[in-house]
matplotlib code that plots the C-alpha trace (Angstrom):
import matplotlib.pyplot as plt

x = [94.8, 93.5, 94.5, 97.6, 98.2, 96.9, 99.6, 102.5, 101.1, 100.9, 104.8, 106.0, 104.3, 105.8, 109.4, 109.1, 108.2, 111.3, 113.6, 111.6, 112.4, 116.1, 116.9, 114.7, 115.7, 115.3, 112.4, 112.7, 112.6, 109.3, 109.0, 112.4, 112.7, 109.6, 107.4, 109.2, 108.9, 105.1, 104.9, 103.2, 106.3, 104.5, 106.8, 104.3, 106.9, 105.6, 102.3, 101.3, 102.9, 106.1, 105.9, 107.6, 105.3, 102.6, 104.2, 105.0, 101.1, 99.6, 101.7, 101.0, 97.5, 97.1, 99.5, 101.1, 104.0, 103.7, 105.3, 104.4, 104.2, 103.0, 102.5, 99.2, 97.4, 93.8, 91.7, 94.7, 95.8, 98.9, 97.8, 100.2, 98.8, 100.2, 99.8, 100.1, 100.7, 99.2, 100.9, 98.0, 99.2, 95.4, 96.7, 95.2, 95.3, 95.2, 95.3, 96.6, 95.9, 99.4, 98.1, 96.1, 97.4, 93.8, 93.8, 91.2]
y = [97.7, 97.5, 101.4, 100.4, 97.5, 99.4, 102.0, 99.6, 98.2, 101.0, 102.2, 99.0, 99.3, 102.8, 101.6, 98.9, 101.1, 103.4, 100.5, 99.5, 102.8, 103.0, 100.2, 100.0, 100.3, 104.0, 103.8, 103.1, 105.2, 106.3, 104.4, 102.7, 99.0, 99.0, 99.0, 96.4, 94.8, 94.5, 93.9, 97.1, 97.9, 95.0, 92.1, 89.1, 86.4, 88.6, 89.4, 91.0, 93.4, 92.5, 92.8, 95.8, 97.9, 96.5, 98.0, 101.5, 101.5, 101.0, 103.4, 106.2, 105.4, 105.6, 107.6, 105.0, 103.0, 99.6, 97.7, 94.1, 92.0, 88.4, 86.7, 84.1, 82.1, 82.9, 80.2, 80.1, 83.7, 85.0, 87.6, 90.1, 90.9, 94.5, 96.1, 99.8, 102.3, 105.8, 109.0, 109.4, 105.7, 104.3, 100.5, 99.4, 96.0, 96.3, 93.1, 93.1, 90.5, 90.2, 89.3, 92.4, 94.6, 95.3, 96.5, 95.6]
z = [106.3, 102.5, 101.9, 103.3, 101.3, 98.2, 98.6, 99.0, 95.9, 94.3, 95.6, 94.4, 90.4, 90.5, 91.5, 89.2, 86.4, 87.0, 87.2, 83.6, 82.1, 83.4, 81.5, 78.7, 75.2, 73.4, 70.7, 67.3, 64.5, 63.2, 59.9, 60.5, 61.4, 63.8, 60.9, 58.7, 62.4, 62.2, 58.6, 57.1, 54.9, 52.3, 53.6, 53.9, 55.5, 58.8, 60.3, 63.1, 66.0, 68.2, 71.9, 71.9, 69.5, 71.4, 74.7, 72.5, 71.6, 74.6, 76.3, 73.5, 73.9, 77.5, 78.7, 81.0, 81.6, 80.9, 84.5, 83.4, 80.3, 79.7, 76.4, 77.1, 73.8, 74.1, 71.7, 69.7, 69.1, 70.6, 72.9, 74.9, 78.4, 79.4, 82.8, 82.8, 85.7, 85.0, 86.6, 88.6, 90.2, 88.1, 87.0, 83.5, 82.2, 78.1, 76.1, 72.7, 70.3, 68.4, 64.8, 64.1, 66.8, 68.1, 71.8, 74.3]

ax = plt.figure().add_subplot(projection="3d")
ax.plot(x, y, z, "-o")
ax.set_aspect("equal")
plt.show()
């Protein structure tokens, strides 16, 4: 029953990660407005990464598609909370603190 379960799970992240992709926004640039986004192009009214460039990382770096997003405060720091689903159907939780950008 729990391999059957795990399967239906998995069949359902899969299907939501299509239904993700099929309406998700085309990438940015490289260099464009993404980076004036996170605040490397020198502007220091922002700091830190947007949701979305913490999706686009995470999914570079892992090689997954991210199926669900949560934004949670952890001691104070924003923190974005990305589940991933891996071609291979392997689900990875990543968290990414939002200031810095640092994944763990």
């Amino acid at each position: 029953m729990n391999s059957l379960r795990h399967s239906l799970s998995i069949l359902l992240l899969a299907a939501l990660a299509s239904l993700a992709q099929a309406h998700g926004q085309p990438p940015a640039p490289a260099g464009g407005a993404a980076s004036a986004e996170r605040g490397v192009s020198g502007d220091p009214q922002r700091e830190g990464i947007s949701l979305d460039e913490a999706v686009r990382m995470a999914e570079a770096q892992f090689h997954a598609r991210v199926v669900r997003t949560d934004v949670v405060d952890e001691d104070g720091r924003k923190v974005y909370v990305l589940k991933l689903l891996s071609d291979g159907g392997r689900v990875i939780t990543v968290r990414v603190d939002a200031a810095s950008g640092r994944m763990r």
